[in-house]
PASEBA-1860 file (N, C-alpha, C; in nm, 3 decimals):
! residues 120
1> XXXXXXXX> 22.104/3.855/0.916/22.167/3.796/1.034/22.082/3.680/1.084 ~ 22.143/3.554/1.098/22.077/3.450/1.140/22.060/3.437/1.300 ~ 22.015/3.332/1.355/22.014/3.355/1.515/22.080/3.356/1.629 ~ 22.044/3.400/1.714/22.164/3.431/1.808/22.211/3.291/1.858 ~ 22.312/3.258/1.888/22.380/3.184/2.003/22.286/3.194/2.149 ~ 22.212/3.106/2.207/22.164/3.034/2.298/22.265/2.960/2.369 ~ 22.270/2.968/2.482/22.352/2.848/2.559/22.282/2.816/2.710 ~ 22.268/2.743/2.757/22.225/2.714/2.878/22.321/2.554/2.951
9> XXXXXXXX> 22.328/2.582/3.054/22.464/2.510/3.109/22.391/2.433/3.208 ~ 22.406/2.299/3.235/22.346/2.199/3.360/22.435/2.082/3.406 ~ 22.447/2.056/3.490/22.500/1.970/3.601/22.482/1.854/3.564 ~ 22.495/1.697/3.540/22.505/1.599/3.536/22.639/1.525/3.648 ~ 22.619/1.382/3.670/22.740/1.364/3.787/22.842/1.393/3.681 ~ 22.894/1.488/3.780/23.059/1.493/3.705/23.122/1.560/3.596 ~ 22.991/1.594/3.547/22.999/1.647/3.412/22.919/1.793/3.379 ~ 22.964/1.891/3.321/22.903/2.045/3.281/22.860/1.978/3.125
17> XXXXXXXX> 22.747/2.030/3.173/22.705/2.011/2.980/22.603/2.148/2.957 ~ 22.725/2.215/2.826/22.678/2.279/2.784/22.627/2.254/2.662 ~ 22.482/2.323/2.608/22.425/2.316/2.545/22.346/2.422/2.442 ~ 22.409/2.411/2.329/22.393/2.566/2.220/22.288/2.550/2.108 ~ 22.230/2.668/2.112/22.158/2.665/1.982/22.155/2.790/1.926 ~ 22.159/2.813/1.777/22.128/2.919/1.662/22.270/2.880/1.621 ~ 22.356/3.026/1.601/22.472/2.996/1.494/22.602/3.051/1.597 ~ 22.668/2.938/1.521/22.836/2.988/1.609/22.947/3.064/1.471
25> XXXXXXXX> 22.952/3.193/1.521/23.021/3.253/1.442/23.138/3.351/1.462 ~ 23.187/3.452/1.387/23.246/3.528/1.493/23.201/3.620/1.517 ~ 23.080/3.632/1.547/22.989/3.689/1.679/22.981/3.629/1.828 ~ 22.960/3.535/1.756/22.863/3.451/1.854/23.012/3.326/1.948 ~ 23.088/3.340/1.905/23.227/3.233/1.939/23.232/3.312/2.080 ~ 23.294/3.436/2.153/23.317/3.494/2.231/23.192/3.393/2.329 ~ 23.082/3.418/2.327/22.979/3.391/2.402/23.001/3.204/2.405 ~ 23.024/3.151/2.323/23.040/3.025/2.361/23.198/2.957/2.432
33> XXXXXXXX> 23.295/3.069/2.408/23.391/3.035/2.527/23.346/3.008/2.617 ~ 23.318/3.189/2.668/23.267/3.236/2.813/23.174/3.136/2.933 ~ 23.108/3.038/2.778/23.006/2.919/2.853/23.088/2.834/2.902 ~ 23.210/2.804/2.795/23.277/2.692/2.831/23.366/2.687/2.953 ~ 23.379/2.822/2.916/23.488/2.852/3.033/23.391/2.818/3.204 ~ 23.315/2.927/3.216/23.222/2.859/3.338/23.187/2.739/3.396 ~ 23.163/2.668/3.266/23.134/2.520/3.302/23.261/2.473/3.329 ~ 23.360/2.432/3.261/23.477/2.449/3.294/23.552/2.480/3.450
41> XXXXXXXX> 23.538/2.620/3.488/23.563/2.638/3.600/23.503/2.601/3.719 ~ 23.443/2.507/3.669/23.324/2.485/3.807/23.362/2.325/3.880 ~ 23.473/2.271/3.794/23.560/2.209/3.861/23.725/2.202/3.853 ~ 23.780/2.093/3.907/23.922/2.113/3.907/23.989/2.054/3.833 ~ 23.910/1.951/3.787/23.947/1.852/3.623/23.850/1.851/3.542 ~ 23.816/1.928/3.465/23.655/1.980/3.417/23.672/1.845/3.332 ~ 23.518/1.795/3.314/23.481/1.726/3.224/23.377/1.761/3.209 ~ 23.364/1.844/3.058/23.271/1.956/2.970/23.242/1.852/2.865
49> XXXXXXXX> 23.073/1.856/2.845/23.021/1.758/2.674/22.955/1.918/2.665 ~ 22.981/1.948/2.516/22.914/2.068/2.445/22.785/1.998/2.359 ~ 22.695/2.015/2.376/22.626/1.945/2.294/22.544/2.033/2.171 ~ 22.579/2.048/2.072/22.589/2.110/1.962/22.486/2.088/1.846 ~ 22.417/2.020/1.886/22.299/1.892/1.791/22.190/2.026/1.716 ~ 22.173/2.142/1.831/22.119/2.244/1.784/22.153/2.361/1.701 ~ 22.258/2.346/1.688/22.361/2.439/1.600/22.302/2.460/1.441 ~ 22.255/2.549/1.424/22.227/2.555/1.267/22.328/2.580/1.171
57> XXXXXXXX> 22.460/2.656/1.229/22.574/2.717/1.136/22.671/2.701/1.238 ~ 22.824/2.654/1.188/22.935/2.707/1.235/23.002/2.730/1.155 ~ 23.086/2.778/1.142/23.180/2.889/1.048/23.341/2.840/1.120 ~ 23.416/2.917/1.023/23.596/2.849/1.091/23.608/2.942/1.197 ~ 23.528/3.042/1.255/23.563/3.084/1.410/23.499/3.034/1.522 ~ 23.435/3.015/1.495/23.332/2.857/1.595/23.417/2.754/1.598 ~ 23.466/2.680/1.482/23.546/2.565/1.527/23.718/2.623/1.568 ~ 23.737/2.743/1.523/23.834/2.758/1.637/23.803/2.783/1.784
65> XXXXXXXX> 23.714/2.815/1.776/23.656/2.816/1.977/23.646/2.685/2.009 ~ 23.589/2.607/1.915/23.570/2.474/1.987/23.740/2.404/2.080 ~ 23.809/2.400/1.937/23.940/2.320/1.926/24.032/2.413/2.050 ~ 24.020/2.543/2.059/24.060/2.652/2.189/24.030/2.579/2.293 ~ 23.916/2.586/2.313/23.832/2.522/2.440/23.939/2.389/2.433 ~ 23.872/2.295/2.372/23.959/2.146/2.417/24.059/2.189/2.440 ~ 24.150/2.259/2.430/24.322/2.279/2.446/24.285/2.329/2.583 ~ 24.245/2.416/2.631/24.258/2.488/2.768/24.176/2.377/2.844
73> XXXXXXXX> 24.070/2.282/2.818/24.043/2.214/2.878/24.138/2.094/2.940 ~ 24.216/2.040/2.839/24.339/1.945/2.826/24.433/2.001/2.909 ~ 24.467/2.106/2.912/24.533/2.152/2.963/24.521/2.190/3.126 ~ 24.389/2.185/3.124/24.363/2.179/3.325/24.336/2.004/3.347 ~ 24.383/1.915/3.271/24.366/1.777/3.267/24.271/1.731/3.315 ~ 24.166/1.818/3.213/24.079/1.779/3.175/24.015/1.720/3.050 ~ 23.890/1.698/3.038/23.863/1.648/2.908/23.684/1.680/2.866 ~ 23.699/1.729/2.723/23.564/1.783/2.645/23.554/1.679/2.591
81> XXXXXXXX> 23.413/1.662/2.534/23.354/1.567/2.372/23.255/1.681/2.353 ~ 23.220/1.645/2.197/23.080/1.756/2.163/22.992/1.655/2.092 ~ 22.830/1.648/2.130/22.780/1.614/2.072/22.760/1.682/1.881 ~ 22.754/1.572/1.835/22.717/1.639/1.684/22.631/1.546/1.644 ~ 22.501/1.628/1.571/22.417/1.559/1.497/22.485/1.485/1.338 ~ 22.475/1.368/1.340/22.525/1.290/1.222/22.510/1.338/1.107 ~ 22.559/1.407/0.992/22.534/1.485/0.843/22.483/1.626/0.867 ~ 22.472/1.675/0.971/22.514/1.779/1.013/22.578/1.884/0.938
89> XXXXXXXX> 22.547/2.045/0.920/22.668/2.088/0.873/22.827/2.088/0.935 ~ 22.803/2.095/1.101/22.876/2.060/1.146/22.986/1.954/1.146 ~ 22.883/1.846/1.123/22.971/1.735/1.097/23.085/1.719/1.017 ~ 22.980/1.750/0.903/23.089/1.781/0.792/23.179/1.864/0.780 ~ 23.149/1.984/0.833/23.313/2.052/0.902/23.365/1.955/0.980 ~ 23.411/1.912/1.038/23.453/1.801/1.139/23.531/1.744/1.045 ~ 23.415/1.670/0.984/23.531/1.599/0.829/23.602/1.661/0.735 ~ 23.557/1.757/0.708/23.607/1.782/0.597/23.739/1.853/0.629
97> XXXXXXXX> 23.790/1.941/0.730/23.869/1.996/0.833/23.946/1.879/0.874 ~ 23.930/1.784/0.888/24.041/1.702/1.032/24.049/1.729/1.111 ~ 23.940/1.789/1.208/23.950/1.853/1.341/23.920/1.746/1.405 ~ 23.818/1.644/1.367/23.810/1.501/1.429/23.956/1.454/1.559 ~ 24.022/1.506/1.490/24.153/1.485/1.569/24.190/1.562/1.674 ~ 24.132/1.676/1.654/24.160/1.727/1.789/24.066/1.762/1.890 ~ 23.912/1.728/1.842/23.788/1.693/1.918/23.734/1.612/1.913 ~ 23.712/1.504/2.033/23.617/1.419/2.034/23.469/1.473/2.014
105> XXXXXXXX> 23.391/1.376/1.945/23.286/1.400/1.904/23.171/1.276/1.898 ~ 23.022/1.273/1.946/22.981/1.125/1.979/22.846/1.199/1.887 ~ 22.748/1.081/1.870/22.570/1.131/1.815/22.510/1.130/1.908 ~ 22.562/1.133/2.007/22.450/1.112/2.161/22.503/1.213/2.209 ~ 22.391/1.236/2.336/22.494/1.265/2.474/22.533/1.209/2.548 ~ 22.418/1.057/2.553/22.500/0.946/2.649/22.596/0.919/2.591 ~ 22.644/0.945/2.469/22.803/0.862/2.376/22.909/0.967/2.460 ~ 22.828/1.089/2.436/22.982/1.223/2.493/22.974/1.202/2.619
113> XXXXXXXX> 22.855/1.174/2.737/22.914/1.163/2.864/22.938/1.032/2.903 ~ 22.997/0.953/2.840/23.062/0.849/2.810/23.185/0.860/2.770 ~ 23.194/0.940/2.687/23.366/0.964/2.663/23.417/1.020/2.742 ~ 23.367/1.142/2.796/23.456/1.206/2.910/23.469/1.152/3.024 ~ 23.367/1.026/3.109/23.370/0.985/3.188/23.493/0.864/3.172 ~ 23.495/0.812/3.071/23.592/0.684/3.065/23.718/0.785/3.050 ~ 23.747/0.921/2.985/23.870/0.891/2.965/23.894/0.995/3.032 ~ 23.835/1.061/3.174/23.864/1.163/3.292/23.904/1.062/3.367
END
């Protein structure tokens, strides 16, 4: 068993940024809703950056939490981005999936709280 899911959540203007490290799996997915969701609820048009750069593993139940999340986020008209480290395994899920399309995704965090700010 690889490492647990870490998350710790902080305030920026305007913005919840949550922030994960070890592996997102389906263990570990439940626990990274629950983050999102919080951060999330902590306003009335959430604008959530996940920043993911620490992620050693995600698996296809992690990126269904992710793509979940954006939908319920969108759906309180709001708006997510996730940071991803560039060549990443992540990334390459990203690509290799076409989820690109249904999550924004930046190499920064100033890029993701940049996206959510321009397009909240």
């Amino acid at each position: 068993m690889g490492p647990e899911l870490q998350l710790s959540v902080r305030a920026e203007p305007g913005v919840e940024v949550v922030v994960a490290r070890g592996e997102l799996d389906l263990s570990t997915a439940p626990l990274l809703c629950r983050g999102i969701e919080r951060a999330a609820g902590a306003r009335r048009r959430p604008r959530v950056v996940i920043d993911l750069r620490a992620l050693a593993f995600c698996d296809s139940t992690g990126l269904r939490a992710l793509i979940g999340a954006a939908q319920e986020i969108r759906a309180l008209a709001g708006v997510m981005a996730l940071v991803v480290a560039p060549g990443s395994q992540l990334d390459e899920l990203l690509a290799v999936t076409g989820a690109r399309e249904f999550l924004a995704a930046a190499a920064s965090a100033q890029d993701a709280l940049a996206l959510v700010c321009e397009s909240g």
